[in-house]
Biopython code that builds the backbone (N, CA, C, O; Angstrom):
import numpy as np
from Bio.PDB.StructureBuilder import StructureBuilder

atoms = [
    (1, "UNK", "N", (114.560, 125.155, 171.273)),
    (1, "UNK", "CA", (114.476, 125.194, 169.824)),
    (1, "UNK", "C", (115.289, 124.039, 169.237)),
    (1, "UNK", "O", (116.318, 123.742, 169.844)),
    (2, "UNK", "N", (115.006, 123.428, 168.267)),
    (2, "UNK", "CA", (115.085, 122.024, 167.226)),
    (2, "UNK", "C", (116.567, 122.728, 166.619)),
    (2, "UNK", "O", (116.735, 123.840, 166.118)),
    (3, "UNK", "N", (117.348, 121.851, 166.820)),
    (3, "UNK", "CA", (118.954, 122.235, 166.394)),
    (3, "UNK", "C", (119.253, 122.082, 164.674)),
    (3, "UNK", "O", (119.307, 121.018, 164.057)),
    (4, "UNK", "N", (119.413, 123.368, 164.151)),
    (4, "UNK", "CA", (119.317, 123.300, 162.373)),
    (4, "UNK", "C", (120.298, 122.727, 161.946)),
    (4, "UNK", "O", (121.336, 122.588, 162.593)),
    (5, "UNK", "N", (120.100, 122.300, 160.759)),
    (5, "UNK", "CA", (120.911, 121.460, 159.647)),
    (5, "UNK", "C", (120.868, 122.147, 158.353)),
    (5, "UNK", "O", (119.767, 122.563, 157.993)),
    (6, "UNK", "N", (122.087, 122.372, 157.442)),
    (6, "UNK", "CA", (122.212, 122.807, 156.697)),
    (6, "UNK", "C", (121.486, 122.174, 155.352)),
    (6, "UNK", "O", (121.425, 120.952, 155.214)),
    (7, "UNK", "N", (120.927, 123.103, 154.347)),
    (7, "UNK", "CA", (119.861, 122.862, 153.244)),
    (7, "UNK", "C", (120.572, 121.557, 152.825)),
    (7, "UNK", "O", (119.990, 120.608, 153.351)),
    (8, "UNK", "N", (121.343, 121.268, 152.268)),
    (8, "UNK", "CA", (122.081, 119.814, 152.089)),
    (8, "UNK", "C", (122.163, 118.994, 152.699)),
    (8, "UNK", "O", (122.214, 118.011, 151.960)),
    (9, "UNK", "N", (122.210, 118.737, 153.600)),
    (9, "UNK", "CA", (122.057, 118.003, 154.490)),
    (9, "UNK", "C", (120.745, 117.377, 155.028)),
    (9, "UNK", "O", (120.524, 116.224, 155.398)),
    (10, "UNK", "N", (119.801, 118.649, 154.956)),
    (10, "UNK", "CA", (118.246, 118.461, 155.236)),
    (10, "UNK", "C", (117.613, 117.575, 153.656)),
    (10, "UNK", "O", (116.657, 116.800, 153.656)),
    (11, "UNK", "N", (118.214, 117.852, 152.767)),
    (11, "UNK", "CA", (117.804, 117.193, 151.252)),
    (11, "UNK", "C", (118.611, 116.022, 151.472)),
    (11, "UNK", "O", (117.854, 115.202, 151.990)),
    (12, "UNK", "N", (119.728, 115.533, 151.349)),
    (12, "UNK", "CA", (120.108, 114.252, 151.883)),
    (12, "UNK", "C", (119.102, 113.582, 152.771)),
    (12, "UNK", "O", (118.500, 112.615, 152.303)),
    (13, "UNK", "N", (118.895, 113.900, 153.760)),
    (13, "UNK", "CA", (117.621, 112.759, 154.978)),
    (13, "UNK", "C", (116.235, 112.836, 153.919)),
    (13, "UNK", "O", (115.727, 111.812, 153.462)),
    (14, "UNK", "N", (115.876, 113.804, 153.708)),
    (14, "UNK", "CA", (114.684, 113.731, 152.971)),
    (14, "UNK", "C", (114.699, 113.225, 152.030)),
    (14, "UNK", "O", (113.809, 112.377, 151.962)),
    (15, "UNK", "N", (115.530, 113.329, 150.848)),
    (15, "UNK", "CA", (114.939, 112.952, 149.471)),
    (15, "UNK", "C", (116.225, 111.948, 148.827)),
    (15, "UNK", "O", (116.379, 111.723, 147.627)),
    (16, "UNK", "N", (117.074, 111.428, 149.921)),
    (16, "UNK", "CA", (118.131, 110.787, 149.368)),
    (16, "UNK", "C", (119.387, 110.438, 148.352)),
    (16, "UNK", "O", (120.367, 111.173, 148.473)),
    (17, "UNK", "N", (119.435, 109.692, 147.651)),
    (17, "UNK", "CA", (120.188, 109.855, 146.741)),
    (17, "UNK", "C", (120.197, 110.798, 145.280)),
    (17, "UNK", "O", (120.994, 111.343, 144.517)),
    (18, "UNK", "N", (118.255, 110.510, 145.526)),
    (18, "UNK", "CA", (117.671, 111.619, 144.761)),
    (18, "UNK", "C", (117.500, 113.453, 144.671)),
    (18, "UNK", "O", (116.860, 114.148, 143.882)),
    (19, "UNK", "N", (118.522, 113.882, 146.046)),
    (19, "UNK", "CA", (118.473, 115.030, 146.828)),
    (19, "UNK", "C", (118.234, 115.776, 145.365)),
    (19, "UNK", "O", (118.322, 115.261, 144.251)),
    (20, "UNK", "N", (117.914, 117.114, 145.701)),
    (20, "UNK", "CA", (118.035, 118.530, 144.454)),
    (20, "UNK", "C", (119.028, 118.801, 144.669)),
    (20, "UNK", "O", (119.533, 118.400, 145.717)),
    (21, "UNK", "N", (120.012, 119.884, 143.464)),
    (21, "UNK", "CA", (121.106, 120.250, 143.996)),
    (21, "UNK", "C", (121.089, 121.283, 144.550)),
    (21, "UNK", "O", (119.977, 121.725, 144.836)),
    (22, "UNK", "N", (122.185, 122.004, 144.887)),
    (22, "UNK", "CA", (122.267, 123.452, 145.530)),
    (22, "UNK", "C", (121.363, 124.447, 145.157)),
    (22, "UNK", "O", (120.565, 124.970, 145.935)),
    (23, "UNK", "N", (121.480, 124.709, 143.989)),
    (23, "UNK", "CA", (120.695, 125.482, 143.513)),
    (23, "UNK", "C", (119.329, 125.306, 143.088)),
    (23, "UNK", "O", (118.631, 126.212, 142.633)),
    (24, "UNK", "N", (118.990, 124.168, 143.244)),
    (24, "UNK", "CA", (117.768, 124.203, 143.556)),
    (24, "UNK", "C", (117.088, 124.294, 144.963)),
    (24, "UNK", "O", (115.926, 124.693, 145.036)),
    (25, "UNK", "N", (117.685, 123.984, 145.917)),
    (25, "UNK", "CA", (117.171, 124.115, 147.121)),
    (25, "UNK", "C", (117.545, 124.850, 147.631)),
    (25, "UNK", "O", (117.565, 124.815, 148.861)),
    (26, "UNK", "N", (118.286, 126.432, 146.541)),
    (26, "UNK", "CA", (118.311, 127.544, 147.454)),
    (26, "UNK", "C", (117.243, 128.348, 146.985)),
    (26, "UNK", "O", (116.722, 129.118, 147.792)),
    (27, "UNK", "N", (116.756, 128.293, 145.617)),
    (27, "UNK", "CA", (115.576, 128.520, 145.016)),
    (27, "UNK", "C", (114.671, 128.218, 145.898)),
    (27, "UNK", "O", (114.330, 129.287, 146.404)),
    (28, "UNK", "N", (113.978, 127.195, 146.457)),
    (28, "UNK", "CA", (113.086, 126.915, 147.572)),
    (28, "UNK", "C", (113.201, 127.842, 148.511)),
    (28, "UNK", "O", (112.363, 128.742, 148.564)),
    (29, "UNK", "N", (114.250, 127.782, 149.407)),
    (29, "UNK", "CA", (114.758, 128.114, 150.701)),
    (29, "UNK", "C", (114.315, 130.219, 149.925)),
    (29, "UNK", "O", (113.891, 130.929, 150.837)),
    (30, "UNK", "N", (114.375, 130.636, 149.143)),
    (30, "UNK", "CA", (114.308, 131.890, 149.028)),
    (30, "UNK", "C", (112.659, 132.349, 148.656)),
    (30, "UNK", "O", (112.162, 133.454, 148.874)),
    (31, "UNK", "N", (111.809, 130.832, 147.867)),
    (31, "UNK", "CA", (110.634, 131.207, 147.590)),
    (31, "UNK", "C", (109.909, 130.886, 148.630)),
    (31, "UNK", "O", (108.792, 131.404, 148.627)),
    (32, "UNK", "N", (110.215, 130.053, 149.728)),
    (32, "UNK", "CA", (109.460, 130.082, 150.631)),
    (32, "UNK", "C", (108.493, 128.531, 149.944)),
    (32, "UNK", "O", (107.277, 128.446, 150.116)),
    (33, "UNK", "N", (109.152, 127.636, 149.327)),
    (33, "UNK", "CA", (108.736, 126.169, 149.333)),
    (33, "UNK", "C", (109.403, 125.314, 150.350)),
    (33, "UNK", "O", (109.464, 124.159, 149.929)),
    (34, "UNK", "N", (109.699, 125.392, 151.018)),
    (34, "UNK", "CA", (110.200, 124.895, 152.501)),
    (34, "UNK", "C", (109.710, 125.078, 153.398)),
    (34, "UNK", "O", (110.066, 126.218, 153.697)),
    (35, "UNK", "N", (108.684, 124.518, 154.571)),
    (35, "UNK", "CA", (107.831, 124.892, 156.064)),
    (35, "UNK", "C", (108.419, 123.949, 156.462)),
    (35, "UNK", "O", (108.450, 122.775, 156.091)),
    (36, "UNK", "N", (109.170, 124.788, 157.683)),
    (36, "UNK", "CA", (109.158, 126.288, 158.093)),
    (36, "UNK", "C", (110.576, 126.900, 157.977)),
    (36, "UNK", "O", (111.676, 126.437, 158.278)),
    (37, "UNK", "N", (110.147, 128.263, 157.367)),
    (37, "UNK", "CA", (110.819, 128.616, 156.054)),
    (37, "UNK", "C", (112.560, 128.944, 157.141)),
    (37, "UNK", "O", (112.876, 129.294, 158.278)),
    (38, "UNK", "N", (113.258, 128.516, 155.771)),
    (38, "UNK", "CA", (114.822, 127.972, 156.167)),
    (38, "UNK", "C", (114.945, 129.365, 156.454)),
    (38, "UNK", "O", (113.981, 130.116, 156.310)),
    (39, "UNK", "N", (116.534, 129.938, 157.019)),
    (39, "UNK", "CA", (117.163, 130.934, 157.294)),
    (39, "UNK", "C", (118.433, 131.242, 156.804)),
    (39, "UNK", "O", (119.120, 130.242, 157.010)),
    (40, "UNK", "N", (118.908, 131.855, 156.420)),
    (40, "UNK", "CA", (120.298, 132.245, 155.928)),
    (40, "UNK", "C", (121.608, 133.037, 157.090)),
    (40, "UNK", "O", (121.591, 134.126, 157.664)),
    (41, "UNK", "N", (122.252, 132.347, 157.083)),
    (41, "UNK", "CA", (123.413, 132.641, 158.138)),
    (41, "UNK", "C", (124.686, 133.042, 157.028)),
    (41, "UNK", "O", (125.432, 132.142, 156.643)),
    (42, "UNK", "N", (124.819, 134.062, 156.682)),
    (42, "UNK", "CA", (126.384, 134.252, 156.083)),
    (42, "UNK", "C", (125.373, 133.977, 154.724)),
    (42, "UNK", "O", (124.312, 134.486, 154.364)),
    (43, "UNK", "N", (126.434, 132.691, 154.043)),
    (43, "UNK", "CA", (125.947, 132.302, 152.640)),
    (43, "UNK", "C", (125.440, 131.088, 152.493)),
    (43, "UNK", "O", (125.252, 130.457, 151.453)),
    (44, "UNK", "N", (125.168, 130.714, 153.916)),
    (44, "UNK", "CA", (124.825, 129.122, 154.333)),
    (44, "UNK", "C", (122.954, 129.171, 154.764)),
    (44, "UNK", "O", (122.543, 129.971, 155.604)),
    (45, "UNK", "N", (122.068, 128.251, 154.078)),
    (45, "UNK", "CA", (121.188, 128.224, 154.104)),
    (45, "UNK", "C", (120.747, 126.725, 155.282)),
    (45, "UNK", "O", (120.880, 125.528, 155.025)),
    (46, "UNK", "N", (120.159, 127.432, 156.688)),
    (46, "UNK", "CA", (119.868, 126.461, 157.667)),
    (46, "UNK", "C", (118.375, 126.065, 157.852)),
    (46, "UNK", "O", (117.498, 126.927, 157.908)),
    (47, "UNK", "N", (118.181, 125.073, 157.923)),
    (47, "UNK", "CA", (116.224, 124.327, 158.070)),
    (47, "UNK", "C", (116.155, 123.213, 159.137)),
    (47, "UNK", "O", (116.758, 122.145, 159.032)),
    (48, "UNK", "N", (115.355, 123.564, 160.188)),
    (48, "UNK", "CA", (115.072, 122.025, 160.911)),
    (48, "UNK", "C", (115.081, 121.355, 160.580)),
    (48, "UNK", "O", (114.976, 121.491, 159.361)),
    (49, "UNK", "N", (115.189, 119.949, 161.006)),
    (49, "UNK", "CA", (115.632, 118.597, 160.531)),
    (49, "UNK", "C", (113.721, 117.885, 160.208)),
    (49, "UNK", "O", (113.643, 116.939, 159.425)),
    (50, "UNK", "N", (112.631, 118.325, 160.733)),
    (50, "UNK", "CA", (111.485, 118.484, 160.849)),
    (50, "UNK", "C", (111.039, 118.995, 159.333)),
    (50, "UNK", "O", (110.177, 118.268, 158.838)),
    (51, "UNK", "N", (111.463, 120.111, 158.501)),
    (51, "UNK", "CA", (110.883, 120.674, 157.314)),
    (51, "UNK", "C", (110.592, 119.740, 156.683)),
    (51, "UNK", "O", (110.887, 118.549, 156.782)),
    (52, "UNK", "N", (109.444, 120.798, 155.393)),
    (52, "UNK", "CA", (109.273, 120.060, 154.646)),
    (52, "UNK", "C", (109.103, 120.449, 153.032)),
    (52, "UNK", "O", (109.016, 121.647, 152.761)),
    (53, "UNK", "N", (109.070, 119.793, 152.309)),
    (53, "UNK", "CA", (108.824, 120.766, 151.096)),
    (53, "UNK", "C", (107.664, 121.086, 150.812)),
    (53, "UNK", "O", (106.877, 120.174, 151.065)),
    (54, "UNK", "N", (107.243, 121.899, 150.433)),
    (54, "UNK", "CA", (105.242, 122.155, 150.358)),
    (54, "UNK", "C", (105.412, 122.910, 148.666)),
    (54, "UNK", "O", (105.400, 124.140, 148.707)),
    (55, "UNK", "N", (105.535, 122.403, 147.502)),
    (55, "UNK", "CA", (105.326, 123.259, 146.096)),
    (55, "UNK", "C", (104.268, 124.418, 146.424)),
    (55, "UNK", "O", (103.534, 124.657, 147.382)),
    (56, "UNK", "N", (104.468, 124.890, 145.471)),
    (56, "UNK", "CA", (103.618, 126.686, 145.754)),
    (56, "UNK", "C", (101.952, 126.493, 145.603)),
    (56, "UNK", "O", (101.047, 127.195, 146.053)),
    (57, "UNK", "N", (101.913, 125.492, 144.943)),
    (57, "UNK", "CA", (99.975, 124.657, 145.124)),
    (57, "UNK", "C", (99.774, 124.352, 146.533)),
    (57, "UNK", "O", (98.668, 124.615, 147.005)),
    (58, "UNK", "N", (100.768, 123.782, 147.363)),
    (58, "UNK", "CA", (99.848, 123.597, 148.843)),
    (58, "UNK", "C", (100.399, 124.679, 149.522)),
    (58, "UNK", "O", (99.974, 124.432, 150.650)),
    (59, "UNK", "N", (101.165, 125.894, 149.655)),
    (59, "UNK", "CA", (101.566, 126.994, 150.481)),
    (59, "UNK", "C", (100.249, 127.865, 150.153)),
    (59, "UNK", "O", (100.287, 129.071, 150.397)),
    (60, "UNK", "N", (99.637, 127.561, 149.866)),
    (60, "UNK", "CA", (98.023, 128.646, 149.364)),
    (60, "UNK", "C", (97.735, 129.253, 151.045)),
    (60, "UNK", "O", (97.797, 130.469, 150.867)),
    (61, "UNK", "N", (97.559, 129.115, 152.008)),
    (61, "UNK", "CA", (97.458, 129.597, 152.988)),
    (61, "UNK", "C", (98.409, 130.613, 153.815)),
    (61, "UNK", "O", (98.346, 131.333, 154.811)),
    (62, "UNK", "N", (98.952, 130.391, 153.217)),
    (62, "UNK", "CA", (100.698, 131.495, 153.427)),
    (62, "UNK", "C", (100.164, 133.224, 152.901)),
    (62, "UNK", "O", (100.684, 133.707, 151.895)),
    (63, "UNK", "N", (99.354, 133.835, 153.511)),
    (63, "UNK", "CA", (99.540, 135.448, 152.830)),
    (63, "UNK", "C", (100.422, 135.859, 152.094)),
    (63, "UNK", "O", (99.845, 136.505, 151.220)),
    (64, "UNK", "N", (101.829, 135.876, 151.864)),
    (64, "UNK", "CA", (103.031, 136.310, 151.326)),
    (64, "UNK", "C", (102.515, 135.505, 149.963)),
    (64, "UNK", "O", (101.689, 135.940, 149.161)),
    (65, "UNK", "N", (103.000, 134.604, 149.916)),
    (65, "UNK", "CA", (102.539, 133.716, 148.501)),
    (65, "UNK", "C", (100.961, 134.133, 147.671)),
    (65, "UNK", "O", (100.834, 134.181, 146.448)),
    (66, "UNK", "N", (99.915, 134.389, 148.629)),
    (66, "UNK", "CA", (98.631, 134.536, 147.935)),
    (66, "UNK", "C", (98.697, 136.010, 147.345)),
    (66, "UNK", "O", (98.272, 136.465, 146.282)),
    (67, "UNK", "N", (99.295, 136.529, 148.277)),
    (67, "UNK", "CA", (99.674, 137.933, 147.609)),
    (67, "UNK", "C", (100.286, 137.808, 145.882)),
    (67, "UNK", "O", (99.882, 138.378, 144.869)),
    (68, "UNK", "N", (101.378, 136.844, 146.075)),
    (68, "UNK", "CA", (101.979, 136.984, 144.505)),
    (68, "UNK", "C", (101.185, 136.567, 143.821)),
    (68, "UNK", "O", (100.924, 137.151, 142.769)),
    (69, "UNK", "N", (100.563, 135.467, 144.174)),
    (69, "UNK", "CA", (100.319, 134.881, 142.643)),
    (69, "UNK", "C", (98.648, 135.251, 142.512)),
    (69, "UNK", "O", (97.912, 134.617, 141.757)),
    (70, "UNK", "N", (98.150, 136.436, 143.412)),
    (70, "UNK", "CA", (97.221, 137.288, 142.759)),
    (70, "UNK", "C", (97.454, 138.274, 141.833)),
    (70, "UNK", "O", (96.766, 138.346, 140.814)),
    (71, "UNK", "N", (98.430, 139.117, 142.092)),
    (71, "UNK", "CA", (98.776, 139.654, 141.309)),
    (71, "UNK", "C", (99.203, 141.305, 142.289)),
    (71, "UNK", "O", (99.477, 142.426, 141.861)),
    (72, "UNK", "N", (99.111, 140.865, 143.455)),
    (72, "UNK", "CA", (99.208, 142.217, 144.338)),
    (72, "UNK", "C", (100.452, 142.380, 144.941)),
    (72, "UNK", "O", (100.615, 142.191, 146.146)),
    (73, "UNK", "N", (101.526, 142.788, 144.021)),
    (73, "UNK", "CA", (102.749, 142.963, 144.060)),
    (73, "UNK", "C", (103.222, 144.618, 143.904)),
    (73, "UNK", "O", (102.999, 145.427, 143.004)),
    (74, "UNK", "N", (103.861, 144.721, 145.001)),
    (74, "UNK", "CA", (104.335, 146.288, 144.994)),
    (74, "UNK", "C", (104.529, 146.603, 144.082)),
    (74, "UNK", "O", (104.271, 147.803, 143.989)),
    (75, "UNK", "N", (105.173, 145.853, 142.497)),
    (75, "UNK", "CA", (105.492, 146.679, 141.444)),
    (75, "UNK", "C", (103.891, 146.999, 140.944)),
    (75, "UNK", "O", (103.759, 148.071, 140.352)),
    (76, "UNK", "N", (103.092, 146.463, 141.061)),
    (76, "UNK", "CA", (101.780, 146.410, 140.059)),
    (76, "UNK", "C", (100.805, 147.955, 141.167)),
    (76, "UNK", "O", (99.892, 148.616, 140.672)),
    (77, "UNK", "N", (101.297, 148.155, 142.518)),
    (77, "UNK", "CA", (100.698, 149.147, 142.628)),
    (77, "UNK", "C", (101.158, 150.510, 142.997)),
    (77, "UNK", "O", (100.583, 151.435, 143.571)),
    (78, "UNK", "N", (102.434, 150.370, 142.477)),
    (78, "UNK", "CA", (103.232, 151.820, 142.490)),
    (78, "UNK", "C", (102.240, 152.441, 140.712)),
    (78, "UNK", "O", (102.294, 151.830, 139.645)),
    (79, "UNK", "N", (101.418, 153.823, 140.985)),
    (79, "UNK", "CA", (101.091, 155.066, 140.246)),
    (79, "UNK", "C", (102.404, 155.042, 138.864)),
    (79, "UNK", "O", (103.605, 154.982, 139.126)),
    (80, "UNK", "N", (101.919, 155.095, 137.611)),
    (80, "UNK", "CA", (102.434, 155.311, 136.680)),
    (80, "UNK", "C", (102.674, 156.800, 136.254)),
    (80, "UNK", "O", (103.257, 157.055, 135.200)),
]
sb = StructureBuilder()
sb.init_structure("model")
sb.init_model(0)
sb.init_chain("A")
sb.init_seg("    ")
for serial, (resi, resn, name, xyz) in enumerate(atoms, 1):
    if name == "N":
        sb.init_residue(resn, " ", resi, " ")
    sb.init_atom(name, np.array(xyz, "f"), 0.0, 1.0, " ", f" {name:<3s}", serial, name[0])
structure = sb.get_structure()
């Protein structure tokens, strides 16, 4: 297995001086705009040095995602 690098670190090589900050690339790392999707150790967010960012327009093949943004979300089918 490909030895992880922390979300900062992985935005540094990738996107440079231009990196996102923390909080934005923990936003990713939690929506699942990161392949292949980062992991959380403690409070530290880890991603292969390989990832990539994919916005929620090209993750369309991802079940989890097509689920949301159909609209088939556990809150919408819990009985009123």
């Amino acid at each position: 297995m490909a030895r992880q690098t922390t979300l900062q670190n992985w935005a540094r090589a990738e996107f440079g001086d231009d990196a996102p900050t923390i909080n934005t690339l923990t936003r990713w790392a939690r929506e699942g705009w990161i392949t292949p999707l980062p992991t959380k150790i403690g409070r530290t967010w880890f991603v292969i040095p390989q990832a990539q960012y994919r916005p929620p327009s090209q993750n369309h093949s991802e079940p989890a995602a097509k689920a949301i943004r159909s609209g088939n979300r556990l809150i919408n089918r819990i009985p009123q």
